[in-house]
mmCIF file of the N, C-alpha and C atoms, coordinates in Angstrom:
data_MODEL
# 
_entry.id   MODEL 
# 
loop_
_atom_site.group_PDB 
_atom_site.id 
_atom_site.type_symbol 
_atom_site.label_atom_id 
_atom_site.label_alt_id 
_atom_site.label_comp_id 
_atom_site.label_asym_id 
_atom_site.label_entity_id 
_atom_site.label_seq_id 
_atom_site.pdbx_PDB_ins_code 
_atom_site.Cartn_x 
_atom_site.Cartn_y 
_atom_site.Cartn_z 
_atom_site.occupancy 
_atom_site.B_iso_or_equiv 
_atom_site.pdbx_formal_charge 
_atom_site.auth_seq_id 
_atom_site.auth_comp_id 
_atom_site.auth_asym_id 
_atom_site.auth_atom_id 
_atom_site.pdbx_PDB_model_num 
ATOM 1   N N  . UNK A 1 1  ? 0.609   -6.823  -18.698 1.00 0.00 ? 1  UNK A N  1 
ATOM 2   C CA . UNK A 1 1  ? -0.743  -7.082  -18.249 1.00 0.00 ? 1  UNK A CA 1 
ATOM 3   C C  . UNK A 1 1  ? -1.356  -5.778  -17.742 1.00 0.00 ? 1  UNK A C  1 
ATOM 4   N N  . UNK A 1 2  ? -2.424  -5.199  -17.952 1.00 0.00 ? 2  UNK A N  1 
ATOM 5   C CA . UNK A 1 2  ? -3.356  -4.185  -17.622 1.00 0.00 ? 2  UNK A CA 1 
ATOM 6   C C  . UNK A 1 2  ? -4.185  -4.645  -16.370 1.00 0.00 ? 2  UNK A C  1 
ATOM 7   N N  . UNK A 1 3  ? -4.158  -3.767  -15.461 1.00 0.00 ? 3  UNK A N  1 
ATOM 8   C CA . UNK A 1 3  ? -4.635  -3.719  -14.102 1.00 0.00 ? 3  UNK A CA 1 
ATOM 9   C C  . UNK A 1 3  ? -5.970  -3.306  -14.264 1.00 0.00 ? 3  UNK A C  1 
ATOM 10  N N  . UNK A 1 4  ? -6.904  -3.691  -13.474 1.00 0.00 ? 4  UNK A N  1 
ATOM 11  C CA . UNK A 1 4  ? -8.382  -3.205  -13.452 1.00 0.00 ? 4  UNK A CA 1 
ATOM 12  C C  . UNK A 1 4  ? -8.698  -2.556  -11.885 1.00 0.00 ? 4  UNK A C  1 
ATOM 13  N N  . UNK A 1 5  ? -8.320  -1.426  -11.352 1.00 0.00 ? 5  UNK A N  1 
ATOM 14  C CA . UNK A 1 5  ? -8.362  -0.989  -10.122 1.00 0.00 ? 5  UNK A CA 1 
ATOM 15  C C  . UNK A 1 5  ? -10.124 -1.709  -9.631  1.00 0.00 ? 5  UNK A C  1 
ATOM 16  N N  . UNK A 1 6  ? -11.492 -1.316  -10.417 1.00 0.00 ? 6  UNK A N  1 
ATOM 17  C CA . UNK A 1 6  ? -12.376 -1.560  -10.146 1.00 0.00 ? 6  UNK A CA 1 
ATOM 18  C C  . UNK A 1 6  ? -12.491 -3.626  -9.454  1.00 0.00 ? 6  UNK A C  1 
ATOM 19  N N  . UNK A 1 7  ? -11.663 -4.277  -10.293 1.00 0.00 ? 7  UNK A N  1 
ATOM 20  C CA . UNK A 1 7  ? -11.921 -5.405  -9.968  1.00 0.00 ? 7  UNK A CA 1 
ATOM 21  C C  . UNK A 1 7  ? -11.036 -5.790  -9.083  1.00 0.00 ? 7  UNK A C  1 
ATOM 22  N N  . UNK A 1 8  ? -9.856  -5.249  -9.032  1.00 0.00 ? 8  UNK A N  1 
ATOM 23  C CA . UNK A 1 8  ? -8.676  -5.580  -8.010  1.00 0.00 ? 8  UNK A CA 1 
ATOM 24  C C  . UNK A 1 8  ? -9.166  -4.965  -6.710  1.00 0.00 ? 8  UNK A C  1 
ATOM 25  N N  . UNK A 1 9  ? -10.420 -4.562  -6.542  1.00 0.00 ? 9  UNK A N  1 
ATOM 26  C CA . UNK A 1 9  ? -11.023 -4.327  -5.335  1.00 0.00 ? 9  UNK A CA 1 
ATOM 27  C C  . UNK A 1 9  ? -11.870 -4.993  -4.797  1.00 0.00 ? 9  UNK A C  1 
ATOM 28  N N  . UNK A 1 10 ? -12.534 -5.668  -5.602  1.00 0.00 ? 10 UNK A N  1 
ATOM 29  C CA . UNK A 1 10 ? -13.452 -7.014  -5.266  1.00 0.00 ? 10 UNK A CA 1 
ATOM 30  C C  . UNK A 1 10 ? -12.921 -7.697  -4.418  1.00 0.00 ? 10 UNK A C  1 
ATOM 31  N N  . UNK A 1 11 ? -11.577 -8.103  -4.439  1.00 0.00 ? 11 UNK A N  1 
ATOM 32  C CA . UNK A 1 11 ? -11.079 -9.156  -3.620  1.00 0.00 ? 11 UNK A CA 1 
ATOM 33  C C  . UNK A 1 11 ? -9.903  -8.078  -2.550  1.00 0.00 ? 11 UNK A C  1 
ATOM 34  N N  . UNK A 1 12 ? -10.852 -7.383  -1.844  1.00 0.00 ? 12 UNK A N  1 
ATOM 35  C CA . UNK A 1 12 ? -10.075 -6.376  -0.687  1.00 0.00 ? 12 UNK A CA 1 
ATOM 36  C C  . UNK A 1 12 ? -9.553  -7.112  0.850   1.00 0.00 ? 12 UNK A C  1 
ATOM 37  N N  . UNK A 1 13 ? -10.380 -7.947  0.806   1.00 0.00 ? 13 UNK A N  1 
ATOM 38  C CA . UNK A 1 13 ? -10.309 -8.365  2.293   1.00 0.00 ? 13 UNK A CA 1 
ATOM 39  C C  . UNK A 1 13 ? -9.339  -9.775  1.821   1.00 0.00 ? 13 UNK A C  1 
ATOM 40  N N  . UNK A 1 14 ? -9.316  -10.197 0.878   1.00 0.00 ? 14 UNK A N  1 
ATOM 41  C CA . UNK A 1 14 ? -8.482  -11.531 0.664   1.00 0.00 ? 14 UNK A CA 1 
ATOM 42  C C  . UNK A 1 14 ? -6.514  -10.993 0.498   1.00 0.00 ? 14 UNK A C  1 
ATOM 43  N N  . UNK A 1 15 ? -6.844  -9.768  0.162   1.00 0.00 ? 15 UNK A N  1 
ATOM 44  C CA . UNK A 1 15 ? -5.551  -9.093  -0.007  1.00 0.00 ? 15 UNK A CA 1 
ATOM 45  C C  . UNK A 1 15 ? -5.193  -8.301  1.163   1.00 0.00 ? 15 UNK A C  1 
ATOM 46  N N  . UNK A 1 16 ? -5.935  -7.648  1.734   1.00 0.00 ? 16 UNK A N  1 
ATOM 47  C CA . UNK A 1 16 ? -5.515  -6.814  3.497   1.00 0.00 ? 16 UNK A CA 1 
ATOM 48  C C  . UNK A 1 16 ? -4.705  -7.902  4.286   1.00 0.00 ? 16 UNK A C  1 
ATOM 49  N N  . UNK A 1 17 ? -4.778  -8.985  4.356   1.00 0.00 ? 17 UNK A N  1 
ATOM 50  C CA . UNK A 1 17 ? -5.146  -9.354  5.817   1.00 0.00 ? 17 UNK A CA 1 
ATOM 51  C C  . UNK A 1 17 ? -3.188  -9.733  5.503   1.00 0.00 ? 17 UNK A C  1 
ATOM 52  N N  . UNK A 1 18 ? -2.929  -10.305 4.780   1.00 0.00 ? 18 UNK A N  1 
ATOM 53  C CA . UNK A 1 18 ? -1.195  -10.744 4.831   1.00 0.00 ? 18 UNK A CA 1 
ATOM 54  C C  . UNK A 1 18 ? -0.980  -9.067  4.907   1.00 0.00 ? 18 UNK A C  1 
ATOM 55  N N  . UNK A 1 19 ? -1.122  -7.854  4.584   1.00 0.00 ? 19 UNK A N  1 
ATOM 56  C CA . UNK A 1 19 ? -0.590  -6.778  4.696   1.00 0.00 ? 19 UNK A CA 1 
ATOM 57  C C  . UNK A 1 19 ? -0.649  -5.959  6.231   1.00 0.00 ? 19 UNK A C  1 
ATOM 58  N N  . UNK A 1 20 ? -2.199  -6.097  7.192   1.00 0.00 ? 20 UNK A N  1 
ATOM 59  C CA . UNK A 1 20 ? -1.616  -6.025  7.974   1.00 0.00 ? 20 UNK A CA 1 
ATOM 60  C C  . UNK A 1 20 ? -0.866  -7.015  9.136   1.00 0.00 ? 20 UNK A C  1 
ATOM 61  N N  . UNK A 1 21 ? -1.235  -7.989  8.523   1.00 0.00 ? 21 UNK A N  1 
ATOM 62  C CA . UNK A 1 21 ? -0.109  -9.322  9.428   1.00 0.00 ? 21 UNK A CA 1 
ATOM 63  C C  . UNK A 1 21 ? 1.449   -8.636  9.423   1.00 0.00 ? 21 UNK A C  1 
ATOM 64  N N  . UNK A 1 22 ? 1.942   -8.356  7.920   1.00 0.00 ? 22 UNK A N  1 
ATOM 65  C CA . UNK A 1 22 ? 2.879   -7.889  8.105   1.00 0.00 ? 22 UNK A CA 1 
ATOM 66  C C  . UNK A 1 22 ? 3.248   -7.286  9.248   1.00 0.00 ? 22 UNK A C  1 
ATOM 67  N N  . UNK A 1 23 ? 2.695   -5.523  8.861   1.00 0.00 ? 23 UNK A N  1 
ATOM 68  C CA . UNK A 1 23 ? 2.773   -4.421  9.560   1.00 0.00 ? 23 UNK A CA 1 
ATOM 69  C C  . UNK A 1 23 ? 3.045   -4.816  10.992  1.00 0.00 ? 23 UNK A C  1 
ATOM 70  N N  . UNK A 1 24 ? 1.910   -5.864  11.463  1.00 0.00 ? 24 UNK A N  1 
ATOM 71  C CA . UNK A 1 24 ? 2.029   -5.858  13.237  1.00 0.00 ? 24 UNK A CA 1 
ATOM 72  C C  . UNK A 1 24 ? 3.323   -6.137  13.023  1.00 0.00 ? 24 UNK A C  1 
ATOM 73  N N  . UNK A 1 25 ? 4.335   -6.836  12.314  1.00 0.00 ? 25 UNK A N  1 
ATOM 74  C CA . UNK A 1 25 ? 5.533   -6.711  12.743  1.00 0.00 ? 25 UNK A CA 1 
ATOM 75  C C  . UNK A 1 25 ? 7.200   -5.348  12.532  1.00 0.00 ? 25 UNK A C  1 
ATOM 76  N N  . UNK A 1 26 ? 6.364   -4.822  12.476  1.00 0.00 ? 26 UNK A N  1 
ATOM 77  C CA . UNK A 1 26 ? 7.120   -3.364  12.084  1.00 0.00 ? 26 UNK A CA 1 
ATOM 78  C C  . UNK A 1 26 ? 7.735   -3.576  13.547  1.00 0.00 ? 26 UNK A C  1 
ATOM 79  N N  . UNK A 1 27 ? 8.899   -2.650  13.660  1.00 0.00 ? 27 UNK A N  1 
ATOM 80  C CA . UNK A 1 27 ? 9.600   -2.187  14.683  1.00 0.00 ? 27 UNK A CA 1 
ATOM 81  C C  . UNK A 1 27 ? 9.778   -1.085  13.961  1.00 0.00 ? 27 UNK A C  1 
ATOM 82  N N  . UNK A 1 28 ? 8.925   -0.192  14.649  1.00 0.00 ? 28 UNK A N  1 
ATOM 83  C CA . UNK A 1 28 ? 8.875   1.255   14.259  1.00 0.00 ? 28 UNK A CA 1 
ATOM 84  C C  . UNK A 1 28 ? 10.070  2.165   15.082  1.00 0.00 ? 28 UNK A C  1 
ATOM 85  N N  . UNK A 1 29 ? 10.376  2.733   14.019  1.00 0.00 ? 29 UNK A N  1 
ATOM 86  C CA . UNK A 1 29 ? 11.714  4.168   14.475  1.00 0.00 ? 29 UNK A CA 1 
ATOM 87  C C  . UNK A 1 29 ? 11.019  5.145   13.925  1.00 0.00 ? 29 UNK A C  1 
ATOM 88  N N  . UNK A 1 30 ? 11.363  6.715   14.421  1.00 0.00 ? 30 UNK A N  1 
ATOM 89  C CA . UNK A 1 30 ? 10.847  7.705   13.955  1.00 0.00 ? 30 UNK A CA 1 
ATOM 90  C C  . UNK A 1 30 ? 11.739  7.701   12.664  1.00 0.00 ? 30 UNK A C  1 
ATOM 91  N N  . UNK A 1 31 ? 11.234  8.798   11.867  1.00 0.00 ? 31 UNK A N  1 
ATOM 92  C CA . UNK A 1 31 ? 12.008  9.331   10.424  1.00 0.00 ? 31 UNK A CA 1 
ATOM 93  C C  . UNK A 1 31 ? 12.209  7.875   9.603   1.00 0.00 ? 31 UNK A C  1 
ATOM 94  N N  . UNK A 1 32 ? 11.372  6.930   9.597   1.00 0.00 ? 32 UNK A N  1 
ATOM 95  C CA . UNK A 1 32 ? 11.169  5.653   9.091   1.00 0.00 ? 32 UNK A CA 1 
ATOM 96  C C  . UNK A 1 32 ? 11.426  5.801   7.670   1.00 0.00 ? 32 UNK A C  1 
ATOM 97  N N  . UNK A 1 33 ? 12.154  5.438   6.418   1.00 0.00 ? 33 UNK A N  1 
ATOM 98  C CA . UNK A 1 33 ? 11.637  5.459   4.877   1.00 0.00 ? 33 UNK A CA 1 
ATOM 99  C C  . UNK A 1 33 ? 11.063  4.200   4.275   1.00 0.00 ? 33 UNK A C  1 
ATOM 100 N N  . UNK A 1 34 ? 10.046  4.026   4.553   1.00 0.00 ? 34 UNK A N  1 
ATOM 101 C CA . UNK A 1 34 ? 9.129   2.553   3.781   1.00 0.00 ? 34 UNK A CA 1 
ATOM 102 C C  . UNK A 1 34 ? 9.029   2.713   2.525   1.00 0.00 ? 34 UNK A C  1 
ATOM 103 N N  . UNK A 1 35 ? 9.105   1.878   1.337   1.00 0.00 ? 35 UNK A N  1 
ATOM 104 C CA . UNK A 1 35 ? 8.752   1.846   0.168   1.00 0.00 ? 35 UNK A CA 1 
ATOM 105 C C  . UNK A 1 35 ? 7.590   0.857   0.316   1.00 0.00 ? 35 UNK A C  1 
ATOM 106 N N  . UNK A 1 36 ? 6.573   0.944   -0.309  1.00 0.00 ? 36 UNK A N  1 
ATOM 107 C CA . UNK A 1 36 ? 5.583   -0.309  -0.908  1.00 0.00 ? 36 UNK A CA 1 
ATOM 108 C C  . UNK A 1 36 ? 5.887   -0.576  -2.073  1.00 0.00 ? 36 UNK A C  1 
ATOM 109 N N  . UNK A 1 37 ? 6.398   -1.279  -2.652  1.00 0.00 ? 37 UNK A N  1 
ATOM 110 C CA . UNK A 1 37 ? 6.754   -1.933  -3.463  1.00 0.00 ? 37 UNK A CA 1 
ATOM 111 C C  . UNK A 1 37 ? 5.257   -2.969  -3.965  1.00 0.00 ? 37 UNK A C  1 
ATOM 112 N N  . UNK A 1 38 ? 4.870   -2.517  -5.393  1.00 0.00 ? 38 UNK A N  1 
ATOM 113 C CA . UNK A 1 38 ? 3.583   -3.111  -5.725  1.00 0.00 ? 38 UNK A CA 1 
ATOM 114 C C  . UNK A 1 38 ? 2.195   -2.613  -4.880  1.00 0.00 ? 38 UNK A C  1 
ATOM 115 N N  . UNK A 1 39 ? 2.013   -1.169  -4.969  1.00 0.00 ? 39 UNK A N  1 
ATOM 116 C CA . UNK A 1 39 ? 1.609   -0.434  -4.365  1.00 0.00 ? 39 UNK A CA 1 
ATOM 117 C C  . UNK A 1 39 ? -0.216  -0.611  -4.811  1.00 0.00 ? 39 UNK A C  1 
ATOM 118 N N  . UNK A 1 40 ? -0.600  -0.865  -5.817  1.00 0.00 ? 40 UNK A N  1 
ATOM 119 C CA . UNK A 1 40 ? -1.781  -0.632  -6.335  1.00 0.00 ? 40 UNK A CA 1 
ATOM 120 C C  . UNK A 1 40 ? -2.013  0.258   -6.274  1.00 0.00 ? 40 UNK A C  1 
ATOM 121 N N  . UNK A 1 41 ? -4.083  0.566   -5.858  1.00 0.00 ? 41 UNK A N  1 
ATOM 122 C CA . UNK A 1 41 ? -4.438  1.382   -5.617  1.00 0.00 ? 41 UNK A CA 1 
ATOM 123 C C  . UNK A 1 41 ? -4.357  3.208   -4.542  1.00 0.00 ? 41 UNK A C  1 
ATOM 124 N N  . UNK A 1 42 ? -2.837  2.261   -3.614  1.00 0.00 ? 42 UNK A N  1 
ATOM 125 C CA . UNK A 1 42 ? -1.942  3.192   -2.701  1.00 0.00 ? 42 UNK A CA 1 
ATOM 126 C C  . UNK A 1 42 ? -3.395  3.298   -1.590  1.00 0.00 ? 42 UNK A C  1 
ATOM 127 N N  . UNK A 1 43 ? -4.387  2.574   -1.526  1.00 0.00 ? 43 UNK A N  1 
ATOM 128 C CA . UNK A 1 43 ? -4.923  2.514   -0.625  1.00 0.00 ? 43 UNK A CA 1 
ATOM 129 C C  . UNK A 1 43 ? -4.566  2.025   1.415   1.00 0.00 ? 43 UNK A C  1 
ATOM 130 N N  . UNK A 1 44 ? -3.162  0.690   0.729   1.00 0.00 ? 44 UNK A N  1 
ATOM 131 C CA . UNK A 1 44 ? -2.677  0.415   2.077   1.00 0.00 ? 44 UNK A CA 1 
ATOM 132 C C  . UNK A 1 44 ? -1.985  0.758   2.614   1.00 0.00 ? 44 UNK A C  1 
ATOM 133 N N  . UNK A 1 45 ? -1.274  1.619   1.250   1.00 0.00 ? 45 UNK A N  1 
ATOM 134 C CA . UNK A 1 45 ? -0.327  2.436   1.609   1.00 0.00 ? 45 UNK A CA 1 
ATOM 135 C C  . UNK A 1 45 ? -0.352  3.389   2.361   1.00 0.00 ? 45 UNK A C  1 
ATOM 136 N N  . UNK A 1 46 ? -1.969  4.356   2.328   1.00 0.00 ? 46 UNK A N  1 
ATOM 137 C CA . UNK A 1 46 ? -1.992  5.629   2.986   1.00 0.00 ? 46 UNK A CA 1 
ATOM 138 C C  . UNK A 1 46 ? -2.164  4.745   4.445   1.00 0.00 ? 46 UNK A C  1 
ATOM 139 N N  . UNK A 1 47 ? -3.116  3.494   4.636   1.00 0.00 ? 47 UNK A N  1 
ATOM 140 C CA . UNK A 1 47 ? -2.811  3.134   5.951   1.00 0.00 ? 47 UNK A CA 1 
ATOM 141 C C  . UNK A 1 47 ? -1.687  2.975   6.537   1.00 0.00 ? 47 UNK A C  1 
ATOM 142 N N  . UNK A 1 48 ? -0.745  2.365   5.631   1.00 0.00 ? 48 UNK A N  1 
ATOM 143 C CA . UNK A 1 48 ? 0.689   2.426   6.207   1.00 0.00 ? 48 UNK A CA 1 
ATOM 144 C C  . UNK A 1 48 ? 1.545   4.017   6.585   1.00 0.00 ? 48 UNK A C  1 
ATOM 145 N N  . UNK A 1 49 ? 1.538   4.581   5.995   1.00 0.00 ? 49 UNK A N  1 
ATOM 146 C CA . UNK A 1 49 ? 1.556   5.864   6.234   1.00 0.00 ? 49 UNK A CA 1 
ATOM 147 C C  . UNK A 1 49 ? 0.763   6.514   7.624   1.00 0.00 ? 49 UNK A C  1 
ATOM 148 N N  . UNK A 1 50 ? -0.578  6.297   8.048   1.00 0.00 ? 50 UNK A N  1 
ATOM 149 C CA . UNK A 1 50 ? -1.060  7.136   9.154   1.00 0.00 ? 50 UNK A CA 1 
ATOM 150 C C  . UNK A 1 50 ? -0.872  5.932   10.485  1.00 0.00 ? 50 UNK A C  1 
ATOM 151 N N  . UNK A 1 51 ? -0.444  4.493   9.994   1.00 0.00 ? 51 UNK A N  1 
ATOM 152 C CA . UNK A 1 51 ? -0.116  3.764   11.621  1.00 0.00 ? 51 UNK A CA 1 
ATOM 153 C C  . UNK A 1 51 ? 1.675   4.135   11.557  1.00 0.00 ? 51 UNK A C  1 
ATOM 154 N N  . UNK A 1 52 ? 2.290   4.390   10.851  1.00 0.00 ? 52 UNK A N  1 
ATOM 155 C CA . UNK A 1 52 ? 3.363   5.108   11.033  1.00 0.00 ? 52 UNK A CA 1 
ATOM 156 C C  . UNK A 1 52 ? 3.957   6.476   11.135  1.00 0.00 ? 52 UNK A C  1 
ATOM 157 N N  . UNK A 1 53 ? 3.775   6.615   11.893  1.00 0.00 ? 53 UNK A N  1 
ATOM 158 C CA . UNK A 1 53 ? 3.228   8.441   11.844  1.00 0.00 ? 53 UNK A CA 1 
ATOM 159 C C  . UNK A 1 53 ? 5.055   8.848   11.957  1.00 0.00 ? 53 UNK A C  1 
ATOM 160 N N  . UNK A 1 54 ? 5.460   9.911   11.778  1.00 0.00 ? 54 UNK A N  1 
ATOM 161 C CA . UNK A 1 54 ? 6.355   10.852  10.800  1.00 0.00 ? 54 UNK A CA 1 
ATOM 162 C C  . UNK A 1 54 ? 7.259   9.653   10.497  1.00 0.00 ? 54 UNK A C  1 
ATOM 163 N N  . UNK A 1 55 ? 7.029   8.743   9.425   1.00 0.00 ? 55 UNK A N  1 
ATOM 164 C CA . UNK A 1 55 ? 7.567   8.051   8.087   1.00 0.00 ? 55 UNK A CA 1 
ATOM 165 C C  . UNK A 1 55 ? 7.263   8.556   6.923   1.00 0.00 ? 55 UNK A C  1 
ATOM 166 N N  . UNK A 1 56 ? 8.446   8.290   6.190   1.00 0.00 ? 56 UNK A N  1 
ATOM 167 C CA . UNK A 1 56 ? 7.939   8.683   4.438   1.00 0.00 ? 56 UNK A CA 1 
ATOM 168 C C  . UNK A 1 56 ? 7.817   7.290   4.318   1.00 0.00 ? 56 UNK A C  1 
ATOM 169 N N  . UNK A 1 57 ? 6.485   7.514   3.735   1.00 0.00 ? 57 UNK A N  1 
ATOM 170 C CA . UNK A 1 57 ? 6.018   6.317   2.434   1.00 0.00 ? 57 UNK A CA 1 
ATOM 171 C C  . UNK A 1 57 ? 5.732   6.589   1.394   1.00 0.00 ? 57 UNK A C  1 
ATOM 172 N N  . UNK A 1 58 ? 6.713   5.571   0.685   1.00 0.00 ? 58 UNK A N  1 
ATOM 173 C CA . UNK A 1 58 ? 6.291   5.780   -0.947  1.00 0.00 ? 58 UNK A CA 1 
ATOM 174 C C  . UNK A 1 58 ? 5.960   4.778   -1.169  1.00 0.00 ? 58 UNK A C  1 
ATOM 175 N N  . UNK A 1 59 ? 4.360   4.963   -2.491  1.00 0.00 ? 59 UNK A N  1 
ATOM 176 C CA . UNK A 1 59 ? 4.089   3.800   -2.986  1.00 0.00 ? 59 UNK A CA 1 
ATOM 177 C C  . UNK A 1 59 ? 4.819   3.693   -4.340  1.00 0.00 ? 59 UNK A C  1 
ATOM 178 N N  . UNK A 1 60 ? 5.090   2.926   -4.942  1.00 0.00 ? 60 UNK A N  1 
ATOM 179 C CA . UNK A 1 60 ? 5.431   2.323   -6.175  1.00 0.00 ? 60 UNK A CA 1 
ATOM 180 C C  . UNK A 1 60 ? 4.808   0.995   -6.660  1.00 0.00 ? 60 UNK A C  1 
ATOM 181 N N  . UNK A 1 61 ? 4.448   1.451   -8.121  1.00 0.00 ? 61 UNK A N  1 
ATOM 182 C CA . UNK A 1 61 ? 3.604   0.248   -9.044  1.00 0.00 ? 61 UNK A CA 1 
ATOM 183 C C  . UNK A 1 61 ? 3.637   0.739   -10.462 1.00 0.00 ? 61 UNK A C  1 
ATOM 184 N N  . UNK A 1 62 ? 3.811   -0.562  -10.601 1.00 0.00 ? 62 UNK A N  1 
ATOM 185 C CA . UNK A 1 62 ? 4.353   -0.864  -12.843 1.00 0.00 ? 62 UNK A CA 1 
ATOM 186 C C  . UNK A 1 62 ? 2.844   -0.203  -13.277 1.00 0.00 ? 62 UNK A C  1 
ATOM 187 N N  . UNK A 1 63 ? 1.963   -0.421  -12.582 1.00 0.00 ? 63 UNK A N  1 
ATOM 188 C CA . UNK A 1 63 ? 0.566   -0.277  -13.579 1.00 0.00 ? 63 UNK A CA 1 
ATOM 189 C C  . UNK A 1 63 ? 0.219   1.313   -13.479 1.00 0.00 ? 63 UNK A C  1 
ATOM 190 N N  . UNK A 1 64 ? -0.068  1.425   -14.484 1.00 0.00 ? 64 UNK A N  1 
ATOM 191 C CA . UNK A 1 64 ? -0.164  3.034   -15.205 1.00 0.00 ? 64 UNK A CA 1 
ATOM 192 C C  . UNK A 1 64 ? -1.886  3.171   -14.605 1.00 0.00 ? 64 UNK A C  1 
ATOM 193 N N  . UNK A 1 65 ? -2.661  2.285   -14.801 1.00 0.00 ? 65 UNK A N  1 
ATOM 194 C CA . UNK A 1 65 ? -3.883  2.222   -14.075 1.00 0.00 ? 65 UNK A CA 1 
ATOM 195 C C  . UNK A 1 65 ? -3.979  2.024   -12.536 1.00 0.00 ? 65 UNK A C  1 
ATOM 196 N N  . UNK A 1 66 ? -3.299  1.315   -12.108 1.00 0.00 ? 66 UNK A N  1 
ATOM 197 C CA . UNK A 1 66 ? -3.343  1.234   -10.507 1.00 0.00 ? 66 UNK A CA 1 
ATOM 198 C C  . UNK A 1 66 ? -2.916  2.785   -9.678  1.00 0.00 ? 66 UNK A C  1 
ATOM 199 N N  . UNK A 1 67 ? -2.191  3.583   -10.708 1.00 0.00 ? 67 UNK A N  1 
ATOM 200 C CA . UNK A 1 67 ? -1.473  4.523   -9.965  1.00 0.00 ? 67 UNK A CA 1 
ATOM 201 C C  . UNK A 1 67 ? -2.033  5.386   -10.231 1.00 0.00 ? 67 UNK A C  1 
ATOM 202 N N  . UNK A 1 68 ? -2.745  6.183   -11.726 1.00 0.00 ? 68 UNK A N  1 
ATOM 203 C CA . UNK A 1 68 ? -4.425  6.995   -11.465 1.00 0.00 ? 68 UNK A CA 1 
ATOM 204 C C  . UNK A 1 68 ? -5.162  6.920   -10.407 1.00 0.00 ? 68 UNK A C  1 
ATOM 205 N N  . UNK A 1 69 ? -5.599  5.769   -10.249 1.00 0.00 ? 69 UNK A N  1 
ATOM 206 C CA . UNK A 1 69 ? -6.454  5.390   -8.974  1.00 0.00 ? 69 UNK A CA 1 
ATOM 207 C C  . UNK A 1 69 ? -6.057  5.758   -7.558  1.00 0.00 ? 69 UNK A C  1 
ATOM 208 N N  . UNK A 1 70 ? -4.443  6.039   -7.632  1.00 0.00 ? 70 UNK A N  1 
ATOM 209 C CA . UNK A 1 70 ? -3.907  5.970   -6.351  1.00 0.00 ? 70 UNK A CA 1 
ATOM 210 C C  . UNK A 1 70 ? -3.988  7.429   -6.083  1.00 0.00 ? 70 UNK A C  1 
ATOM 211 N N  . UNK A 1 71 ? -3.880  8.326   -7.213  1.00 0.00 ? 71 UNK A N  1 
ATOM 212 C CA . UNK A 1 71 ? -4.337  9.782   -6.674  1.00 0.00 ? 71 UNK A CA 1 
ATOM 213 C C  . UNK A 1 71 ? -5.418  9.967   -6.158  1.00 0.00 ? 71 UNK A C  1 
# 
């Protein structure tokens, strides 16, 4: 299936909100390694990245289009 970054943004706020529900439950350690797994646009990712400050995050995603976008 081919990803449409433009339209997989339409529905931003229906997709945030379980991601940062998650997050509030982090128990953060320094030198953290998070993967996002199904990363998309790597947009929540960079949030995940700056509320976790010195963690590596990597995003990862199958779509060859979602991950253009993510640069």
């Amino acid at each position: 299936m081919t990803w449409n970054p433009k339209k997989y943004n339409e529905f931003t706020s229906e997709r945030e909100q379980p991601f940062f529900d998650l997050i509030s439950h982090i128990d953060y350690k320094p030198n953290m390694k998070v993967p996002d797994l199904g990363c998309g646009t790597g947009a929540l990712t960079a949030v995940l990245a700056d509320r976790l400050s010195n963690a590596t995050v990597l995003g990862i995603d199958s779509s060859r289009e979602m991950l253009e976008k993510a640069r």
